[in-house]
Each structure stands twice: as structure tokens, then as C-alpha cells.
BAVOPA-946291 format. One record per residue: x, y, z of N, C-alpha, C in turn; residue in three letters; residue number from 1. Coordinates in nm, 2 decimals. Example, Ala and Ser with C-alpha at 12.3 -4.5 7.8 and 13.67 -1.06 7.14 Angstrom:
2
SEKOL      n.X      n.Y      n.Z     ca.X     ca.Y     ca.Z      c.X      c.Y      c.Z   rest    nr
SEKOL     1.32    -0.57     0.78     1.23    -0.45     0.78     1.32    -0.33     0.78    ala     1
SEKOL     1.28    -0.22     0.71     1.37    -0.11     0.71     1.29     0.00     0.79    ser     2
This chain:
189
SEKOL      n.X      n.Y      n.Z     ca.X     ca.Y     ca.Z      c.X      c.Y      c.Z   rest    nr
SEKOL     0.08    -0.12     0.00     0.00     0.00     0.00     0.09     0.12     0.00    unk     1
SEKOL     0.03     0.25    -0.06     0.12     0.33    -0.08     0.00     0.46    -0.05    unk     2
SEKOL     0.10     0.57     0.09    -0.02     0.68     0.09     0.05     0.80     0.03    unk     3
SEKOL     0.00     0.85    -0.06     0.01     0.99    -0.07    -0.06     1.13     0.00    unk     4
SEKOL     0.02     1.17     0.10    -0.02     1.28     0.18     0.01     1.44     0.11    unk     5
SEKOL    -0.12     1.49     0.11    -0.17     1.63     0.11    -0.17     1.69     0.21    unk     6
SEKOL    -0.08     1.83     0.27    -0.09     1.94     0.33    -0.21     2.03     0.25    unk     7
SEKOL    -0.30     2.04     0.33    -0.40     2.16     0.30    -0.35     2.28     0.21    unk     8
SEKOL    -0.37     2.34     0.17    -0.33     2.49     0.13    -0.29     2.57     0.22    unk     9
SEKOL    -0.30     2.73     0.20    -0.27     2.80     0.26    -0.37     2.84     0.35    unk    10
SEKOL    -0.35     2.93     0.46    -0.54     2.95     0.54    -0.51     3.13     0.49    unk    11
SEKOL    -0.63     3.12     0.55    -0.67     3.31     0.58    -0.74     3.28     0.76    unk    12
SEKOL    -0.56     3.30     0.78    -0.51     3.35     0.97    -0.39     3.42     0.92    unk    13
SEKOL    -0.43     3.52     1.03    -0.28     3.58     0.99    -0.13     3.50     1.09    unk    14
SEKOL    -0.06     3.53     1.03     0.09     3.49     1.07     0.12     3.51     1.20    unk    15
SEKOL     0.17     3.38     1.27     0.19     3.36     1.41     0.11     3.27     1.51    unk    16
SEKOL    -0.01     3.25     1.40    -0.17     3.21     1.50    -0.17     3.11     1.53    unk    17
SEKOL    -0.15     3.06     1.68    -0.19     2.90     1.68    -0.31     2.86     1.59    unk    18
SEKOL    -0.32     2.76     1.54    -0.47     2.72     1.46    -0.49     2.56     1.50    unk    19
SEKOL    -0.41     2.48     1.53    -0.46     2.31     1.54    -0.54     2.31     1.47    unk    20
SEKOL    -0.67     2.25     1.58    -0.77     2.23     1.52    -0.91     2.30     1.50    unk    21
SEKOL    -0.86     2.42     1.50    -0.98     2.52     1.49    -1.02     2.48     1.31    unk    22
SEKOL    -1.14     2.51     1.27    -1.16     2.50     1.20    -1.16     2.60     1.11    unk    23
SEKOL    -1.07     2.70     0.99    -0.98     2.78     0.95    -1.03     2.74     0.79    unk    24
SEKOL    -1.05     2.85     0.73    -1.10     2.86     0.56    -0.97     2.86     0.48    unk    25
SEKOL    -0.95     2.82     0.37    -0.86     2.85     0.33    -0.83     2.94     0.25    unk    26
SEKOL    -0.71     3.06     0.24    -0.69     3.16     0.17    -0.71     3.22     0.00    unk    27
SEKOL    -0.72     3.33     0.01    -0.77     3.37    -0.13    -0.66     3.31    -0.26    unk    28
SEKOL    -0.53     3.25    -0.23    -0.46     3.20    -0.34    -0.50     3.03    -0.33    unk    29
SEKOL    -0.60     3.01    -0.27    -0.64     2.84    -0.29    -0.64     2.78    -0.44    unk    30
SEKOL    -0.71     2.85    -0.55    -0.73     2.83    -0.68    -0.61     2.78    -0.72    unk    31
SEKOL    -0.49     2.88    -0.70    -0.35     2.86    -0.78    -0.32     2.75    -0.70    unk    32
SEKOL    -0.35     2.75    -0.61    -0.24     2.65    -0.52    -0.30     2.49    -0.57    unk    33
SEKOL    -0.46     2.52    -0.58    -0.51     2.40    -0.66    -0.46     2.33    -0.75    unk    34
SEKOL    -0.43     2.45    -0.88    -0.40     2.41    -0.97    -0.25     2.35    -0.96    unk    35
SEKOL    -0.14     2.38    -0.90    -0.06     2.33    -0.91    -0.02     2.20    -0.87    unk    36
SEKOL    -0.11     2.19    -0.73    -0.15     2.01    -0.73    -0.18     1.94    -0.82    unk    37
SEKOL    -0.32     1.99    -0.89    -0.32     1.94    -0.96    -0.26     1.88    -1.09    unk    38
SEKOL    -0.17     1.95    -1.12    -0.06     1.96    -1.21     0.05     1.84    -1.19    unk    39
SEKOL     0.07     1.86    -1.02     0.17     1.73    -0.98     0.12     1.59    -1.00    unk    40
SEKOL    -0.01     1.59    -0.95    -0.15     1.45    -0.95    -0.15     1.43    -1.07    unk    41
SEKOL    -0.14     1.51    -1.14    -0.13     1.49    -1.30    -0.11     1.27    -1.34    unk    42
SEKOL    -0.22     1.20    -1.36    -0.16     1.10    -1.42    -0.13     0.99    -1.32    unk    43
SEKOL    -0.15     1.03    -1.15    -0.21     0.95    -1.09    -0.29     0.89    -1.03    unk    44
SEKOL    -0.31     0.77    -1.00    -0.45     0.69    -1.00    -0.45     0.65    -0.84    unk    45
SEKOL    -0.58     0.72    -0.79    -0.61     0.64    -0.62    -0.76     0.53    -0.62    unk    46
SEKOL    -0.68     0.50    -0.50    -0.78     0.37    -0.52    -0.91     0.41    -0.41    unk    47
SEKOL    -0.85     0.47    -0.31    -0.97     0.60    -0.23    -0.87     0.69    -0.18    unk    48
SEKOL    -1.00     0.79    -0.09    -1.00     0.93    -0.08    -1.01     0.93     0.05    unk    49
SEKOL    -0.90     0.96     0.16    -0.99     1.02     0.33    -0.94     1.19     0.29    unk    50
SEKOL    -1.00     1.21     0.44    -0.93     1.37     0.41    -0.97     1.41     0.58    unk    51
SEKOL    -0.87     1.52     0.64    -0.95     1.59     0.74    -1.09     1.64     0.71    unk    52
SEKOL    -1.19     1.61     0.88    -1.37     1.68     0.82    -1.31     1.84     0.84    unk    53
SEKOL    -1.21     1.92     0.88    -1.17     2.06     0.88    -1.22     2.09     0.78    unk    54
SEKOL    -1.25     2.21     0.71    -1.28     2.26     0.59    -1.14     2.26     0.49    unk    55
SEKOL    -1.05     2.34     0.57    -0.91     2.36     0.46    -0.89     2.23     0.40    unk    56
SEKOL    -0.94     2.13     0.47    -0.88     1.98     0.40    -1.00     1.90     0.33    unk    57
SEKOL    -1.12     1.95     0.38    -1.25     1.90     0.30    -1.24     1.98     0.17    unk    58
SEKOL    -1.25     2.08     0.18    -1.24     2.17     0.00    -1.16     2.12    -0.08    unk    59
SEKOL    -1.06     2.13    -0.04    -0.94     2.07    -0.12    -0.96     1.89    -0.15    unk    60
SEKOL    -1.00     1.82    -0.10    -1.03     1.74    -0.11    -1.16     1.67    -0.22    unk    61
SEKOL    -1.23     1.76    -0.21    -1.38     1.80    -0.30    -1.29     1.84    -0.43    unk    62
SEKOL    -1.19     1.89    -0.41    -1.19     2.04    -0.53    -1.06     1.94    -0.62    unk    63
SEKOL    -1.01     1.85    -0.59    -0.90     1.77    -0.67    -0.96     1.72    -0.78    unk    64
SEKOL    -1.13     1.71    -0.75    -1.20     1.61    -0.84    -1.19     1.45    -0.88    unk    65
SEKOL    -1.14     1.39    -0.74    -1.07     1.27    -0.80    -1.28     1.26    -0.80    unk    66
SEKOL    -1.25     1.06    -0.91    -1.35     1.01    -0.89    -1.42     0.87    -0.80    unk    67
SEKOL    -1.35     0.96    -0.65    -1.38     0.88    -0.58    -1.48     0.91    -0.45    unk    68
SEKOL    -1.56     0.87    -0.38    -1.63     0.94    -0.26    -1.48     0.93    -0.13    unk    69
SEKOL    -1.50     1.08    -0.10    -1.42     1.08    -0.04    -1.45     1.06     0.17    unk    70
SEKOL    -1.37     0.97     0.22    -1.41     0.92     0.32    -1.37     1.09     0.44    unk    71
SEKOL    -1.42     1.11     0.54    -1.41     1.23     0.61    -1.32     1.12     0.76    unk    72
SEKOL    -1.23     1.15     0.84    -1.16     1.08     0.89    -1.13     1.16     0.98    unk    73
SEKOL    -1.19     1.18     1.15    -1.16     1.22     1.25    -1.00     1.23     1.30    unk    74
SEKOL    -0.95     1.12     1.26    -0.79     1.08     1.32    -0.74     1.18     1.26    unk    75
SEKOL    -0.74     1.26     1.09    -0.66     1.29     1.05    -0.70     1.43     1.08    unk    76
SEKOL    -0.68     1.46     1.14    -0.73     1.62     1.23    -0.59     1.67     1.26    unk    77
SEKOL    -0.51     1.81     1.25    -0.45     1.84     1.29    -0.45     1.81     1.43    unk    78
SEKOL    -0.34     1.89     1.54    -0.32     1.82     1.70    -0.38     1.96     1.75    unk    79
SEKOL    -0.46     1.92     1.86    -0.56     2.00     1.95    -0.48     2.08     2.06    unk    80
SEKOL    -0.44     2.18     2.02    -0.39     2.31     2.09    -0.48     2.32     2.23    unk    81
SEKOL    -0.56     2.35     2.26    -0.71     2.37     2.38    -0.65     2.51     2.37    unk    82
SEKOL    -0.65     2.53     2.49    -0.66     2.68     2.52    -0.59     2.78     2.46    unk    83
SEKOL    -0.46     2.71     2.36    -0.39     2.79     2.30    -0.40     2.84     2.14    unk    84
SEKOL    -0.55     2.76     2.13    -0.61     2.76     1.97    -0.65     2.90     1.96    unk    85
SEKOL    -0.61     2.96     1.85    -0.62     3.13     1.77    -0.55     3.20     1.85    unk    86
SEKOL    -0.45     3.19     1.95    -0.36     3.26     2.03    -0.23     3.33     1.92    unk    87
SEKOL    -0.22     3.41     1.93    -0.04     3.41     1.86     0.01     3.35     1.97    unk    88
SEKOL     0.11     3.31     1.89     0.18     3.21     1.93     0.29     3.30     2.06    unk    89
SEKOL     0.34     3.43     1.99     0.37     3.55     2.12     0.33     3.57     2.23    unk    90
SEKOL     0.19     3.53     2.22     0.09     3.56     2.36     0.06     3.52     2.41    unk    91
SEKOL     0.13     3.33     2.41     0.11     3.23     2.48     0.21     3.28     2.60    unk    92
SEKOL     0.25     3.24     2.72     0.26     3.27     2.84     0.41     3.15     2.81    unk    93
SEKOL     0.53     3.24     2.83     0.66     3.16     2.77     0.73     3.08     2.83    unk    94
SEKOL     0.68     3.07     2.98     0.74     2.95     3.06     0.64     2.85     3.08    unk    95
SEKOL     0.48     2.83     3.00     0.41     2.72     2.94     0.48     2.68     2.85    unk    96
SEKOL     0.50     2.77     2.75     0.60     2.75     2.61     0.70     2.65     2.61    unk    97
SEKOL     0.78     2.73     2.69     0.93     2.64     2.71     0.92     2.51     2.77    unk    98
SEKOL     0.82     2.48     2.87     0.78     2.34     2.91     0.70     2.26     2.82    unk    99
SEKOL     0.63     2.27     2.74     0.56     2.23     2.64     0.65     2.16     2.52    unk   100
SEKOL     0.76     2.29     2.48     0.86     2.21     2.36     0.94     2.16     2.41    unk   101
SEKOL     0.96     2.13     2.53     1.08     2.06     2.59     1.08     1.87     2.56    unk   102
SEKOL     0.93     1.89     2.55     0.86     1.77     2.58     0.70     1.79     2.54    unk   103
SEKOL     0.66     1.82     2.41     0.52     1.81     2.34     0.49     1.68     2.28    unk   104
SEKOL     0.56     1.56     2.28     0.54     1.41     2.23     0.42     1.36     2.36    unk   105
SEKOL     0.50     1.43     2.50     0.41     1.36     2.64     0.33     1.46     2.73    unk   106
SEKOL     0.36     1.60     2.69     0.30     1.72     2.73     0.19     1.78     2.64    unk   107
SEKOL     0.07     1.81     2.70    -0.01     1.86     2.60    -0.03     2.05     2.63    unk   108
SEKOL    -0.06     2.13     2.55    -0.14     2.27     2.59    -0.26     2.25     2.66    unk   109
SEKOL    -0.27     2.35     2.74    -0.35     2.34     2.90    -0.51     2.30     2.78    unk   110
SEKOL    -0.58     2.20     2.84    -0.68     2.12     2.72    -0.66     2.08     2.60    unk   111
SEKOL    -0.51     2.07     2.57    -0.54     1.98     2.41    -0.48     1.86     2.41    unk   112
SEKOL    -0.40     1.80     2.35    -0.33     1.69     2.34    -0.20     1.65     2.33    unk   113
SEKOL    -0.14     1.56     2.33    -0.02     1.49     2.31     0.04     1.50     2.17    unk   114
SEKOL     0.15     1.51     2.11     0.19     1.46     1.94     0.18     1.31     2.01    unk   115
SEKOL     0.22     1.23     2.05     0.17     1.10     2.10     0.09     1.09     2.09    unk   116
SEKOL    -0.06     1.15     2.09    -0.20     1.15     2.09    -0.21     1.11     1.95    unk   117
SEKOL    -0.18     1.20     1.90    -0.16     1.28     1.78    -0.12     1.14     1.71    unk   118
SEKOL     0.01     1.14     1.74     0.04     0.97     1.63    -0.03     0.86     1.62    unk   119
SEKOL    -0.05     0.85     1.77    -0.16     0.70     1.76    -0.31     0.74     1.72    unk   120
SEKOL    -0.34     0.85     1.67    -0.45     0.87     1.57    -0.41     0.83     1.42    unk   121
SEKOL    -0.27     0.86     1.32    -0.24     0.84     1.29    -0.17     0.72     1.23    unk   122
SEKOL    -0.13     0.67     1.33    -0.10     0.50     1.31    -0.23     0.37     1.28    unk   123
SEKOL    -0.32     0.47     1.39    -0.49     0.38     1.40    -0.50     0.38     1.25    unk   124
SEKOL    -0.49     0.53     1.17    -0.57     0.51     1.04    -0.48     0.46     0.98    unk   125
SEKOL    -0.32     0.43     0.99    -0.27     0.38     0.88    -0.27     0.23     0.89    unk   126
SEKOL    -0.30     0.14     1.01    -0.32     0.07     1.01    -0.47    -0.04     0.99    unk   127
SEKOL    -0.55     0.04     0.96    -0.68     0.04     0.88    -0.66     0.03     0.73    unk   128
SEKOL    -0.57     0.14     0.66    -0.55     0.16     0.58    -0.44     0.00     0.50    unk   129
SEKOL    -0.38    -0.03     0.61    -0.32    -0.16     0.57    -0.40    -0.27     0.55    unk   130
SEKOL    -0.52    -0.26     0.67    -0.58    -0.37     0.62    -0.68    -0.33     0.52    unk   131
SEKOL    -0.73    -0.28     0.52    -0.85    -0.21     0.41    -0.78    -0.22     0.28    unk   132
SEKOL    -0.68    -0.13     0.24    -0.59    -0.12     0.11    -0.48    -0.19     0.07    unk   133
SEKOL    -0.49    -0.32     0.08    -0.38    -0.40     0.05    -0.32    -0.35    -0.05    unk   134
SEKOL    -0.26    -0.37    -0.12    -0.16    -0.31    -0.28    -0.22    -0.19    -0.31    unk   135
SEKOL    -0.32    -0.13    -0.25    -0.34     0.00    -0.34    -0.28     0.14    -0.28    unk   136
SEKOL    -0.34     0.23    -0.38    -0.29     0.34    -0.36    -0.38     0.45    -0.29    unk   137
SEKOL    -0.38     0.53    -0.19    -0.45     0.57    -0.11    -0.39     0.73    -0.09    unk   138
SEKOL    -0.52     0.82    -0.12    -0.47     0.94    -0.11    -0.55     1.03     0.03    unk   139
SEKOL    -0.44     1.10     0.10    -0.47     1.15     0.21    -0.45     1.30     0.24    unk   140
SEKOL    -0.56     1.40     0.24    -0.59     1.55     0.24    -0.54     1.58     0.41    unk   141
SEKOL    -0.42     1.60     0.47    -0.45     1.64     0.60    -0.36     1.73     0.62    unk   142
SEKOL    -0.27     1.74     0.77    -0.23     1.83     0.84    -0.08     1.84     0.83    unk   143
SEKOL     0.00     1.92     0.86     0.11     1.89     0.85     0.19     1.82     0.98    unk   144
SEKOL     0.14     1.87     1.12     0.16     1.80     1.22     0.08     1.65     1.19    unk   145
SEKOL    -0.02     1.64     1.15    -0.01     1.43     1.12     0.08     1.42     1.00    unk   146
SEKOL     0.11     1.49     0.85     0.20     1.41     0.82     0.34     1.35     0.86    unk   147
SEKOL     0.39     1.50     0.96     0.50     1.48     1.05     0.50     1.39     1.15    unk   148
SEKOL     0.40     1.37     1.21     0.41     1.24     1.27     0.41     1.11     1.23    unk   149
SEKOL     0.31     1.09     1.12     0.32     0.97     1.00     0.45     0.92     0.97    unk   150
SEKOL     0.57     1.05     0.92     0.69     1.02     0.87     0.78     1.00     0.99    unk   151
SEKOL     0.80     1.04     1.11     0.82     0.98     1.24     0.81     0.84     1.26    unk   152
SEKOL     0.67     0.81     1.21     0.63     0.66     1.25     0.71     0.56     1.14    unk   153
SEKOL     0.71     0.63     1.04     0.78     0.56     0.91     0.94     0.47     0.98    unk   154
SEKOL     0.99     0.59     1.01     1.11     0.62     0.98     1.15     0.57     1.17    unk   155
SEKOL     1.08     0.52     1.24     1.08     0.50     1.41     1.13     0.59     1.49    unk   156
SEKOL     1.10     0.72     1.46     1.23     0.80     1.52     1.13     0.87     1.66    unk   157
SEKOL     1.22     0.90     1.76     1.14     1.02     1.89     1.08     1.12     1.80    unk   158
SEKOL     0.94     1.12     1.86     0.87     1.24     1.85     0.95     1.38     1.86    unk   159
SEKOL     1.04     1.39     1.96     1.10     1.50     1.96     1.20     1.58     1.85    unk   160
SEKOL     1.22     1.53     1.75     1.28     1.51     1.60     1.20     1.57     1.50    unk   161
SEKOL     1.03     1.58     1.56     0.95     1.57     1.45     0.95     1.77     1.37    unk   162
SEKOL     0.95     1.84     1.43     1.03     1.98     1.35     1.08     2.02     1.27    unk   163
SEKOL     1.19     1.86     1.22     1.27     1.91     1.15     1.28     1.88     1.01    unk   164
SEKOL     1.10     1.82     1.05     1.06     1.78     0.90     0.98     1.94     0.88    unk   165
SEKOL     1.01     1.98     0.75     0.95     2.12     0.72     0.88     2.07     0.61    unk   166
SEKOL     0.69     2.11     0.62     0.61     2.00     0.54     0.57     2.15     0.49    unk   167
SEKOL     0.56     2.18     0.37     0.49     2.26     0.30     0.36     2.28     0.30    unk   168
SEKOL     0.31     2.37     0.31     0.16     2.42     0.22     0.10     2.35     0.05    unk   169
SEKOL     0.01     2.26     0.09    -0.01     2.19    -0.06     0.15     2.13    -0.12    unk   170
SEKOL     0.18     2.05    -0.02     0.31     1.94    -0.10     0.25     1.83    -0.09    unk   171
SEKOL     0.31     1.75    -0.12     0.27     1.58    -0.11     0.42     1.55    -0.04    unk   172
SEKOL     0.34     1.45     0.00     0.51     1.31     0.07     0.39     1.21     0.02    unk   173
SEKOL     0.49     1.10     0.01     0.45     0.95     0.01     0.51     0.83     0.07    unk   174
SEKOL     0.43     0.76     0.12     0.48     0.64     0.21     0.45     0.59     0.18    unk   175
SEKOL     0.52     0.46     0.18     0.53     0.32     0.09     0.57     0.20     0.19    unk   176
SEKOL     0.41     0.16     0.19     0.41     0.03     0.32     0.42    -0.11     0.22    unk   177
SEKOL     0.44    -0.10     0.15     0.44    -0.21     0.02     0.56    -0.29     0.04    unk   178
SEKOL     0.66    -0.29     0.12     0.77    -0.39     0.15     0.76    -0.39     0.30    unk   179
SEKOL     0.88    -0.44     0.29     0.87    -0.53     0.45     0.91    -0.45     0.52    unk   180
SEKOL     0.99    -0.36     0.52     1.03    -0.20     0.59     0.93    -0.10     0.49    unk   181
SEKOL     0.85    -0.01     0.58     0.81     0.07     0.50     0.93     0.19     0.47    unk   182
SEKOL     0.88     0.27     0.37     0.96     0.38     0.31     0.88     0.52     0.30    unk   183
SEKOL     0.97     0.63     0.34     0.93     0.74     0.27     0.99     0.75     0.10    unk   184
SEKOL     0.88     0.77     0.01     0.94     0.81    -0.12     1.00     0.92    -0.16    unk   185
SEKOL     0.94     1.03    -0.10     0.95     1.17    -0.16     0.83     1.26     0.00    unk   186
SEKOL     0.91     1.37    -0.02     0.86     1.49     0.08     0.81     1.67    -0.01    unk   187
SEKOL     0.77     1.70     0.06     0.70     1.84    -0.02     0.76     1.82    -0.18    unk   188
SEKOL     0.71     1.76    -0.25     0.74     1.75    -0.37     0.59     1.83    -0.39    unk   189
């Protein structure tokens, strides 16, 4: 089985804003950004469709036109900030801050969750996805914190690592569970 992960587009928040999982529109250059996916998908064939139920990842999802019903998938929700959701990120309180990224794999924001949380939502659907999609090819509309954790999970590494994956706005990565070690193929391509 092989997934092809989508980063949502760009949003319309302005710059700095925590967002997780608030549910966030996406920005007035969506079209272009469309089209240039589209351009990359060019000539690829999926065998189904999930996507975050967010809107930035349901439109986009809707808007690729594959011709498939596309499945709406709770797990693939970006990671739940709580009290720090639409905050700038400046105005969060900096010795929560500093304890939080010291340790955000097993620490959550005061009501939200774990990247631990976070992965084993992600592992849940990829392992669904194994059994459900044997040999096929499966396309996935979500977040960049679950793809970053996805390729974490690929690759076995501490969650604390996960940063230093820089996932684009509307890139693709793909993972390839199709041999006996899975593989990343490609990243913000």
C-alpha cells in the first residue's frame, strides 16, 4: 500500500496564530495553489480518498475532483492546541511554552493533546489503511503535524525530531508500506 499525503493549502489566519484544530478557511490564493497540485497528480490513479472533516482539507479534497467518494476521517485532524487555539503564538505565556517544547510528544497545551495523541491517531488510520488497502494506492488531504508524525512513524524516530521535518503548504510526501520495511518516497514534492 502506498499513501500519498496532502498538506492543505494556505489558510486566511494571519501569521503567528496557533490554529490546530480550529476550523480555519482557506486563503484567497487556494485556486492557484489548486492548480498546481493538480498539475503534480497529474496522471495519478487512487484507489480511495480520506481527508481531514476541517474545511481547509475537505475543499481541497472535494476540489481535486478525483472520482472517488471521499471518506471524512476524524484521526486525520491536525493536534488539538485547547486553550492555545487562535492565540499568537507570542501571547502564549513563555514558561508554558518552554515546558511544552521541551517535551510536546508527552505534554499537552493546557486542554489539548499529546503529538503521542496525535500519532496514535495516525498510526490507527494507517493501520486500517493496511488492512482495508492492500496493494493499493490511497490518497490522504490532511495536516502537516499528522504528516510529521506519519513520517516519524515511518522512519521509528522520537517524536522530539518531529520539526525538523519542514512540510509545505499543498506538498505531497509519500509512504510506501508495500515492502517489509516501509519507506518514505518523496517529501514536499
Amino acid at each position: 500500500m502506498k499513501l500519498t499525503l496532502i498538506r492543505h493549502t494556505s489558510l486566511q489566519v494571519a501569521e503567528g496564530v496557533c490554529y490546530g484544530q480550529t476550523d480555519i478557511d482557506v486563503a484567497a490564493t487556494f485556486h492557484d495553489e489548486l492548480a498546481v497540485l493538480q498539475s503534480k497528480l497529474s496522471g495519478e490513479q487512487f484507489d480511495a480518498v480520506y481527508a481531514s472533516p476541517l474545511q481547509r482539507c475537505s475543499k481541497l479534497a472535494y476540489a481535486l475532483g478525483f472520482d472517488h467518494e471521499i471518506t471524512h476521517d476524524e484521526r486525520l485532524k491536525e493536534l488539538h492546541f485547547g486553550d492555545w487555539e487562535m492565540q499568537a503564538w507570542n501571547d502564549i505565556p513563555r514558561e508554558l511554552f518552554d515546558v511544552w517544547a521541551q517535551n510536546y510528544a508527552d505534554l499537552s497545551p493546557p486542554n489539548g493533546e499529546t503529538f503521542a495523541a496525535l500519532q496514535q491517531r495516525g498510526i490507527a488510520f494507517i493501520d486500517e489503511c493496511l488492512e482495508n488497502h492492500v496493494n493499493q494506492h490511497v490518497l490522504v488531504v490532511t495536516h502537516g503535524g499528522m504528516i510529521r508524525a506519519m513520517m516519524a512513524h515511518v522512519l521509528n524516530m522520537q517524536l522530539k525530531g518531529l520539526f525538523r521535518f519542514h512540510v509545505d503548504y499543498a506538498s505531497l510526501t509519500r509512504l510506501d508500506f508495500s515492502g517489509i520495511i516501509p519507506k518514505i518516497e518523496f517529501v514536499n514534492r
